[in-house]
C-alpha positions in Angstrom: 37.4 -16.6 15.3 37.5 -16.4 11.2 35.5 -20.3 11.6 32.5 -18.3 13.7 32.5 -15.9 10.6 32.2 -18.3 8.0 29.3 -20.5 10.1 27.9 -17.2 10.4 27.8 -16.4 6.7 26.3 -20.2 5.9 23.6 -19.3 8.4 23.1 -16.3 6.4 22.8 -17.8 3.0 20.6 -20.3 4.8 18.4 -17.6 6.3 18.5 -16.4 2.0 17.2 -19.7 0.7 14.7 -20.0 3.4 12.9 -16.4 2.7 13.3 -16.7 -1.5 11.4 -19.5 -1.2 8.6 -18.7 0.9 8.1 -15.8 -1.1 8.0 -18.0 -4.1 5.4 -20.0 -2.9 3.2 -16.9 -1.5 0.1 -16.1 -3.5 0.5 -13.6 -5.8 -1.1 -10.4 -4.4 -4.2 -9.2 -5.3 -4.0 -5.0 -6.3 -7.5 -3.0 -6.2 -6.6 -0.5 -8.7 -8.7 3.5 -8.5 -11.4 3.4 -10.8 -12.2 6.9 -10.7 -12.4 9.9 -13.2 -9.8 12.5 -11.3 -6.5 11.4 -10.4 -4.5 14.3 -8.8 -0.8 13.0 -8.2 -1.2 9.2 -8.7 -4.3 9.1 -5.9 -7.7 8.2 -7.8 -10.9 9.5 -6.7 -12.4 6.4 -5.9 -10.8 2.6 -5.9 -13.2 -0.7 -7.3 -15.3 -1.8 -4.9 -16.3 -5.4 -7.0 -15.3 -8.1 -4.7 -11.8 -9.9 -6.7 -12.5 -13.8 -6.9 -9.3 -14.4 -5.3 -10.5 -13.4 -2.1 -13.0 -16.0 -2.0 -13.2 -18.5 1.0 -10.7 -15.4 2.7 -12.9 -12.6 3.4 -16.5 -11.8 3.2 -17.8 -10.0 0.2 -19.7 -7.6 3.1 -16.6 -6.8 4.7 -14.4 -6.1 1.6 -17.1 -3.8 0.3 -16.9 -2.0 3.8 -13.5 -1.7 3.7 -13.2 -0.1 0.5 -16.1 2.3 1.1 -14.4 3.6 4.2 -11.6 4.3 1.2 -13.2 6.0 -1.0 -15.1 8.0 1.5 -12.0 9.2 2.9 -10.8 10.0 -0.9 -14.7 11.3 -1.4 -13.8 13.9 1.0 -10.1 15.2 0.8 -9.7 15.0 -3.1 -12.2 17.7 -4.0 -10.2 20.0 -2.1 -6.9 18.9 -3.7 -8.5 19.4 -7.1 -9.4 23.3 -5.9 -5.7 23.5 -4.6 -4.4 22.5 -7.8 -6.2 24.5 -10.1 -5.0 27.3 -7.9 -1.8 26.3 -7.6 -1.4 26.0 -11.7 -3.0 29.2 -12.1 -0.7 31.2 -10.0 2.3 29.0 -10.7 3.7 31.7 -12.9 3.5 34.9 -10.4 5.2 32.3 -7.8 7.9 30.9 -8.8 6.2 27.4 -8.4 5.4 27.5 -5.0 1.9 27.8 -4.8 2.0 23.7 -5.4 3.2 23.3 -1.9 -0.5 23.5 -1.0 -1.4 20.7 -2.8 1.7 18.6 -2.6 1.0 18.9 1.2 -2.4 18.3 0.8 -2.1 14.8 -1.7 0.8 13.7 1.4 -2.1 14.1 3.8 -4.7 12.1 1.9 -2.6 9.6 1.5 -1.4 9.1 5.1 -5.1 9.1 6.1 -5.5 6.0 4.0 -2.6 4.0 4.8 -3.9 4.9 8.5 -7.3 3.4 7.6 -5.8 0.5 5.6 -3.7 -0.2 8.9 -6.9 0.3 11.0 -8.6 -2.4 8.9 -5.6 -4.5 9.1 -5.5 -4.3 12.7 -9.2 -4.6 13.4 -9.8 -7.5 10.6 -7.5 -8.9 8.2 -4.4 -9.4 10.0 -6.7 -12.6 11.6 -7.0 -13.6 8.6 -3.6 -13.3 7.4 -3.8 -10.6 5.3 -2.3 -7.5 4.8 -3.8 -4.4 2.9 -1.3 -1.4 1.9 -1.7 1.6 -0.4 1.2 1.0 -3.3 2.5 3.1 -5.8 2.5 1.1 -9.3 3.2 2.2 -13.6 -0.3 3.0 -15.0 -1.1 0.1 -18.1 -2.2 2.6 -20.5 0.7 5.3 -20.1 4.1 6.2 -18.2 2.4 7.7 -15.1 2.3 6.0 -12.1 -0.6 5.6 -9.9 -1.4 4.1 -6.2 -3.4 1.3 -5.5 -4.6 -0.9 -3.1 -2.7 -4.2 -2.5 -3.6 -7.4 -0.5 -0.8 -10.0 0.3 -0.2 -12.6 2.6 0.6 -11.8 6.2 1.5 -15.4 7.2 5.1 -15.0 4.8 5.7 -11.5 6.4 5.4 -13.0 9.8 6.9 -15.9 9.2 10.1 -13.7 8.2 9.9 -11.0 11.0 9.8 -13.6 13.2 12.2 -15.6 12.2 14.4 -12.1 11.9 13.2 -11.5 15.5 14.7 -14.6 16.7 18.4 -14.2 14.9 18.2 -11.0 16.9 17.3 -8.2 13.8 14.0 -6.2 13.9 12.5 -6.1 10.7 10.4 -2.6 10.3 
């Protein structure tokens, strides 16, 4: 019984190796970062919509420009109200104890679940043939300590290559 442990530990370290080095040889992902003038709790008002020259020969310039219009009409719409909510909220802050954020912290959560559901609806609809993999990411700010979220690309062919590879060995992989 103890020699089934050890083979089973080998085939672990195996299973290691094997996934550190397909994700050493996956492309480096490519981050859309907001471009916008408001930024209310790390969520721009609007992400870049200039086509990134690592995407050529992937995706279409027309269909990345779609994609990230659909963003940043979905940000074009719910941030406005955000900003209201945390003026609001600041101004009252005082008188309540801090809880007239809640608003807007509930607000900013449902923005951003409304993008990662579009991102997934493009994923599903488009990239994910290609092998790609869009995701809303939370990242440090270059100019200061603050962090900000942005849009990244990376390869779906590595992620499924490991979830299925998990699949088979019997562990789902969320």
């Amino acid at each position: 019984m103890a020699d089934f442990d050890e083979i089973y530990e080998e085939e672990e370290d195996e299973e290691r190796a094997l996934e550190e080095q397909l994700l050493k040889y996956s492309p480096d992902p490519v981050v859309v970062r907001g471009s916008g003038h408001v930024t209310v709790f790390g969520l721009s008002n609007k992400f870049e919509s200039e086509f990134p020259s690592s995407l050529t020969g992937k995706v279409a310039p027309e269909e990345f420009k779609a994609s990230i219009n659909r963003v940043n009409s979905c940000l074009k719409k719910n941030l406005p109200v955000n900003v209201r909510w945390l003026l609001c909220g600041c101004l009252c802050c005082c008188c309540t104890l801090g809880c007239s954020m809640w608003p807007v912290i509930c607000l900013s959560k449902r923005t951003r679940r409304s993008i990662e559901k579009l991102l997934e609806w493009e994923n599903n609809r488009l990239y994910h043939k290609l092998c790609l993999h869009w995701r809303l990411s939370k990242r440090k700010c270059e100019t200061n300590n603050m962090m900000e979220y942005s849009c990244k690309e990376s390869s779906h062919l590595v992620q499924s290559i490991l979830q299925m590879r998990k699949l088979r060995n019997g562990i789902y992989l969320n």
